[in-house]
MINUMAR-148617 format. One line per 3 residues: number of its first residue (from 1); for each residue x, y, z of C-alpha. Coordinates in steps of 0.02 Angstrom, whole numbers. Example, Ala and Ser with C-alpha at 12.3 -4.5 7.8 and 13.67 -1.06 7.14 Angstrom:
! residues 2
1) 615 -225 390 ~ 684 -53 357
***
This chain:
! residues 385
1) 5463 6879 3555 ~ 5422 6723 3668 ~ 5333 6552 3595
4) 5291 6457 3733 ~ 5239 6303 3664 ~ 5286 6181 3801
7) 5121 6160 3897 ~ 5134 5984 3900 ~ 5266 6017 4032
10) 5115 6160 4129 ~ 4997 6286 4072 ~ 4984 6457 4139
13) 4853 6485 4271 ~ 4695 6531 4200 ~ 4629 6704 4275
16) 4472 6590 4336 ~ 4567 6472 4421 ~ 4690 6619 4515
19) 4508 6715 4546 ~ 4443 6539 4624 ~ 4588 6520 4735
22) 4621 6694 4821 ~ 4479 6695 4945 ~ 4552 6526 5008
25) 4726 6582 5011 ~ 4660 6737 5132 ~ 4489 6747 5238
28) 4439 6568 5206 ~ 4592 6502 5265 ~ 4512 6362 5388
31) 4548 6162 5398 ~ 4389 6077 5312 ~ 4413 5929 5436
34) 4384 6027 5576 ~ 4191 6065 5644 ~ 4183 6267 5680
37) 4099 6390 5549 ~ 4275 6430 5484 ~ 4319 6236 5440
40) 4134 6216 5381 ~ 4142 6348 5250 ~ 4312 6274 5183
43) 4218 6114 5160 ~ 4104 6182 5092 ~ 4216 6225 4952
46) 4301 6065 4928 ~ 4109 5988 4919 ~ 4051 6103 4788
49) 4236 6082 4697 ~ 4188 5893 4698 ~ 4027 5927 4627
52) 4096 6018 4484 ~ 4243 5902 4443 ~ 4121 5751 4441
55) 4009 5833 4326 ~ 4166 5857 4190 ~ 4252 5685 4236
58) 4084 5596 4206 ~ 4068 5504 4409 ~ 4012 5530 4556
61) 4078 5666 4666 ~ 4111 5526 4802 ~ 4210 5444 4678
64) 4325 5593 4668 ~ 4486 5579 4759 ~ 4585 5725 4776
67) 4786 5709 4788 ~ 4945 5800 4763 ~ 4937 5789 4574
70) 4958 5680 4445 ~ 5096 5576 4485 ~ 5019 5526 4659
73) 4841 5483 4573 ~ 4943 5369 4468 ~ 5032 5281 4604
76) 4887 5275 4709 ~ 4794 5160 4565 ~ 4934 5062 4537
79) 5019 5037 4696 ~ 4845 5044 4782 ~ 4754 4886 4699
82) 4790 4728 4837 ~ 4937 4627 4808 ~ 4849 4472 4856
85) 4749 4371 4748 ~ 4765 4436 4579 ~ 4892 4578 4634
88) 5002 4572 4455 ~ 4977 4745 4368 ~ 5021 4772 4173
91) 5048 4948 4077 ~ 5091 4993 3908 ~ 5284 5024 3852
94) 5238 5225 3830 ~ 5171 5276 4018 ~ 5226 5407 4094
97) 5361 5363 4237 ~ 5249 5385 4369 ~ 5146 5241 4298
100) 5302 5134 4238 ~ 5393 5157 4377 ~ 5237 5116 4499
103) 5210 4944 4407 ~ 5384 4900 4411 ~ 5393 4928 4581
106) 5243 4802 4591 ~ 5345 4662 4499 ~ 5220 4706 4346
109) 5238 4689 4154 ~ 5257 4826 4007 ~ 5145 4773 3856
112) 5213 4815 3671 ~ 5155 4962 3567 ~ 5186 4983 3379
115) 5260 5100 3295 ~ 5140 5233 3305 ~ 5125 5225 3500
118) 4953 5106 3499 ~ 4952 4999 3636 ~ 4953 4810 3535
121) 4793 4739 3592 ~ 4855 4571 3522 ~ 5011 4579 3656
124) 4883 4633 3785 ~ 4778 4498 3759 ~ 4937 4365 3771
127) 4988 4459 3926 ~ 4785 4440 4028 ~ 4777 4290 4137
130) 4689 4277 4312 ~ 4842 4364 4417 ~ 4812 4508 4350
133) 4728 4662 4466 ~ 4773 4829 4362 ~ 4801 4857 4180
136) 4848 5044 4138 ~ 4848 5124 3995 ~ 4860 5311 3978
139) 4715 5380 3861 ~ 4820 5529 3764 ~ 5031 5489 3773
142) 5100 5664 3864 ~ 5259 5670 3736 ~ 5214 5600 3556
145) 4994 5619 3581 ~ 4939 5456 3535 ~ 4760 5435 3585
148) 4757 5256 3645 ~ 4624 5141 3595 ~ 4558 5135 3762
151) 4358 5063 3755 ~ 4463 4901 3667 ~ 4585 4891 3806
154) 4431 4892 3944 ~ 4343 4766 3822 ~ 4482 4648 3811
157) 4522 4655 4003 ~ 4322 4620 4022 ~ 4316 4488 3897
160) 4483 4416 3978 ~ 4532 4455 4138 ~ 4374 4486 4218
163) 4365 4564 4410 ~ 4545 4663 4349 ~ 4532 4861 4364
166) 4570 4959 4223 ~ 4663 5106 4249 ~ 4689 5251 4114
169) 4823 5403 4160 ~ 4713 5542 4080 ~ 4836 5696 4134
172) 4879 5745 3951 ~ 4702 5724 3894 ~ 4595 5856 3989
175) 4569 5992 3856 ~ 4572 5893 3696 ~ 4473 5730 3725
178) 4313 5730 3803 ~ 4377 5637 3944 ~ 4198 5605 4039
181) 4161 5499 3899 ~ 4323 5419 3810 ~ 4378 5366 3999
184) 4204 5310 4055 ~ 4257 5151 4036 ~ 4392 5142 4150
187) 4395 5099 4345 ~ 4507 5248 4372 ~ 4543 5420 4314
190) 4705 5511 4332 ~ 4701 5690 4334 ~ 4814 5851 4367
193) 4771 6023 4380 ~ 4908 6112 4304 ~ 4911 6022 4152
196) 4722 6118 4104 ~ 4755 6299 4182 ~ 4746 6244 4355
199) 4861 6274 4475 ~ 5027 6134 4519 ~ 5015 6016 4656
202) 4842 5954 4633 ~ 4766 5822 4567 ~ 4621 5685 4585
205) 4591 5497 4541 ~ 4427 5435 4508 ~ 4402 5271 4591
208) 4212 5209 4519 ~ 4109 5123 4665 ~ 4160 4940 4650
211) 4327 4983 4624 ~ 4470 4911 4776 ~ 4586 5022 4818
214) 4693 5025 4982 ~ 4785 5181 5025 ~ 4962 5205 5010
217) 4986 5347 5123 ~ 4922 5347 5335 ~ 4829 5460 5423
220) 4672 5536 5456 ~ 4511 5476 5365 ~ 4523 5613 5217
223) 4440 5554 5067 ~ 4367 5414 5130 ~ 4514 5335 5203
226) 4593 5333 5024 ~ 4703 5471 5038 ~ 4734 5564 5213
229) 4800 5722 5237 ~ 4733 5908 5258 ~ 4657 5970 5109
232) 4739 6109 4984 ~ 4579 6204 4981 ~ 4636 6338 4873
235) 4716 6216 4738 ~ 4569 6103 4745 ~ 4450 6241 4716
238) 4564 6324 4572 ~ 4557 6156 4498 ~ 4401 6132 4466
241) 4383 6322 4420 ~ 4512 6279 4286 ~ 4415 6127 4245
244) 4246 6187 4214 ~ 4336 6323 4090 ~ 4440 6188 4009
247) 4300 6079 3981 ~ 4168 6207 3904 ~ 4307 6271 3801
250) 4353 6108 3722 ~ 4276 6115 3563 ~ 4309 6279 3516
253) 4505 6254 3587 ~ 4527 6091 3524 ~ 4491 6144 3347
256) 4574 6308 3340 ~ 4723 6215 3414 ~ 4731 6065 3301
259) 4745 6198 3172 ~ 4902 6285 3220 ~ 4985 6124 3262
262) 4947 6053 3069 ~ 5027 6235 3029 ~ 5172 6206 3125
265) 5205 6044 3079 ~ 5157 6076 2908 ~ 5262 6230 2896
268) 5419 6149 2982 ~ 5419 5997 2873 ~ 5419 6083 2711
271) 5562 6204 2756 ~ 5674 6094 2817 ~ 5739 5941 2754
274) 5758 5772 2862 ~ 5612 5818 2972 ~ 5450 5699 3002
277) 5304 5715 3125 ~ 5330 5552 3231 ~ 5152 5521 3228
280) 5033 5526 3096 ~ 5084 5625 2933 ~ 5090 5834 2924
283) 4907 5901 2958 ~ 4821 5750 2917 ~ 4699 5635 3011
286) 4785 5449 3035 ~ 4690 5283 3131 ~ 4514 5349 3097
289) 4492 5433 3250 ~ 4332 5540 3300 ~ 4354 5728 3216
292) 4376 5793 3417 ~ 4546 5681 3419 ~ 4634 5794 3319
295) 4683 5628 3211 ~ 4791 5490 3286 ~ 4851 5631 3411
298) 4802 5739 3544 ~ 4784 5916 3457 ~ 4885 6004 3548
301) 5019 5890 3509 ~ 5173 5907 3386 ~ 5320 5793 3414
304) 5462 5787 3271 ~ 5603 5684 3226 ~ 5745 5802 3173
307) 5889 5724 3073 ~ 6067 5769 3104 ~ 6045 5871 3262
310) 6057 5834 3454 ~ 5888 5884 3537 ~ 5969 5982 3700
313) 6096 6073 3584 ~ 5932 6111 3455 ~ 5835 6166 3624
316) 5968 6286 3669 ~ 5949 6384 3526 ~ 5776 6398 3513
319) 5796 6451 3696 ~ 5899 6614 3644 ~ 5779 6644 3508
322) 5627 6656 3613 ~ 5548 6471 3591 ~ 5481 6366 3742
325) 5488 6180 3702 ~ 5549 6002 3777 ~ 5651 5840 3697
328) 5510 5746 3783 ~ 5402 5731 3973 ~ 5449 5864 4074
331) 5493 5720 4224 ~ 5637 5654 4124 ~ 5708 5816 4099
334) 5902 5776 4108 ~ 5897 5615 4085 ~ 6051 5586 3990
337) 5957 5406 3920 ~ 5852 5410 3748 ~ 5658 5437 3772
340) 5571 5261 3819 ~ 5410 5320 3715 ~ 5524 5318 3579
343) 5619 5165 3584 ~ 5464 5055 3623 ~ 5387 5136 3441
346) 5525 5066 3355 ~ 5657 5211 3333 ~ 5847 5184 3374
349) 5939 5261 3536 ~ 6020 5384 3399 ~ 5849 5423 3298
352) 5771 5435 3479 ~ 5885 5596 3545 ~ 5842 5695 3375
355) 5649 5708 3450 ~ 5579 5892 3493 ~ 5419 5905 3562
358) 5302 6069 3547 ~ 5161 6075 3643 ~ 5024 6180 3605
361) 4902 6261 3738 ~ 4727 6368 3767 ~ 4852 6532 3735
364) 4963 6462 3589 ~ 4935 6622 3456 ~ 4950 6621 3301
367) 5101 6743 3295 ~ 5197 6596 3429 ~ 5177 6475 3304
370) 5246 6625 3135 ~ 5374 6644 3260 ~ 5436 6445 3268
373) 5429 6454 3087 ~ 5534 6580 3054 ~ 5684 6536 3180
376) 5679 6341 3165 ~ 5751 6295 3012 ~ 5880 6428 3033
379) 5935 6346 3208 ~ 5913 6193 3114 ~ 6036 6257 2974
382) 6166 6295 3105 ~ 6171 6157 3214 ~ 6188 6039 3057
385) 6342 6155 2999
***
């Protein structure tokens, strides 16, 4: 039998999504910038895709940009603001590289998290002084699923740093959080398709009216000068397919899914010794979050520490026995270095490279997660012989 329980690396295609994208991968197969009946009835389907992806997001379907995916919409927020004026951007220690690496590449600033992966609003506030354009900070983390405190981090850059953008990377949210209104707050929205059942290489950023952003790409006037290029019709229109489904389903997915990830972690903690959820404690709600937050974590999220092994020799094994997981973000796959989610929590280069991460999804079953059970914590057994 197969788990797959890495969809925080992708999600399979949902059939809606596939059924949304064929007629643009065949008949409708025109160039929405162009002007003849074949162009016009491609934009009309990036149009009515904008429409639809407003309406979940919570903007205006002009304030949709659509990009390669979500490592573009990231560095087009952070490498986009102006570097004059107040051009200095700050993120948290936990971003995903394609925000970390963007603000470095600015000259910006990581701000401290504690040990549970919360962004310390305390640090923030110490960090805020006029230079500062951007602060980021992603609203669910894509390895351990800490929900960030983000209406506090937009209050505090208000209260602070007023005129500065806030910018929240919401790619490992879609699904779990109801992201039109936890990221209302922010300036701009990251988004990618194939993290919610949508197909890869597309993605959007919602820049709110108000909001300054230059492009970091040249071209043609696509996307209102923000982002130029010819359109991927058929990914733009399976991604909003997927995220119409995604978002109805929410509720109903969220809590189904929360479920099987306290079972798992439940399960895997109390059969084998030396093992700890990294954040929040076995099935249990942590921080106070809202009931929809699956606790101080995404709910799809279940990222252990696992004493005494090495995480690629303990992913090996679950390979050959049929389980799909990850030591961590799928972009750092390789990466001979510990996890830099996990050293800015606190943990030790040596505590960091015993972290497994499963990532549960709109398919998980209930027989994937029996399955994890039963092999784990005889993998577990071995490797630690």
């Amino acid at each position: 039998m197969q788990a797959y329980l890495d969809h925080g690396a992708t999600t399979p295609l949902r059939p809606e999504s596939l059924a949304a994208m064929l007629p643009y991968l065949t008949e409708h197969f025109g160039n929405p910038s162009g002007s003849h009946r074949v162009a016009r009835r491609a934009r009309l389907a990036i149009d009515e895709a904008r429409d639809d992806m407003a309406r979940c997001l919570g903007c205006r379907p002009g304030e949709i940009v659509f990009t390669s995916g979500g490592t573009e919409a990231d560095n087009l927020a952070v490498l986009g603001v102006p570097a004059s004026g107040r051009g200095t951007v700050l993120c948290s220690a936990v971003e995903h590289h394609a925000v970390r690496n963007a603000c470095a590449a600015r000259g910006g600033t990581t701000v401290a998290v504690h040990r549970d992966g919360v962004v310390d609003l305390d640090a923030l506030a110490g960090a805020l002084g006029p230079e500062v354009g951007l602060v980021s900070v992603m609203l669910v983390n894509n390895e351990v699923g800490t929900v960030q405190p983000l209406a506090d981090v937009a209050a505090l850059v208000r209260a602070l740093c007023p005129g500065a953008l806030v910018h929240t990377d919401a790619v490992a949210a879609v699904g779990w959080l109801d992201v039109a209104a936890d990221a209302a707050v922010a300036d701009l929205v990251s988004v990618s398709a194939h993290k919610f059942g949508g197909p890869k290489g597309v993605g959007a950023l919602v820049v709110r009216d108000g909001a300054r952003l230059a492009p970091v790409l040249f071209g043609g006037t696509q996307e209102r000068g923000r982002r130029p290029g010819t359109h991927d019709v058929a990914g733009i229109v399976g991604m909003a397919a997927a995220l119409r489904v995604a978002t109805d389903a929410r509720p109903l997915t969220a809590g189904r899914v929360a479920r099987q990830r306290a079972r798992l972690a439940d399960g895997l903690v109390a059969s084998i010794g030396d093992v700890r959820e990294t954040v929040g404690e076995p099935g249990g709600a942590a921080r106070g979050a809202p009931a929809d937050h699956g606790g101080a974590k995404a709910a799809s999220s279940c990222h252990l520490l696992v004493a005494g092994v090495d995480q690629e020799e303990l992913l090996v094994l679950l390979d050959d026995e049929g389980v799909c997981a990850s030591a961590g973000s799928a972009c750092a796959s390789g990466a001979l270095e510990p996890s830099h989610v996990l050293l800015a929590m606190g943990l030790n280069p040596d505590q960091a490279k015993t972290g497994i991460r499963f990532s549960l999804g709109y398919t998980t079953t209930d027989d994937e997660i029996d399955h994890v059970l039963a092999v784990m914590p005889k993998v577990v057994e071995r490797l630690r012989a």
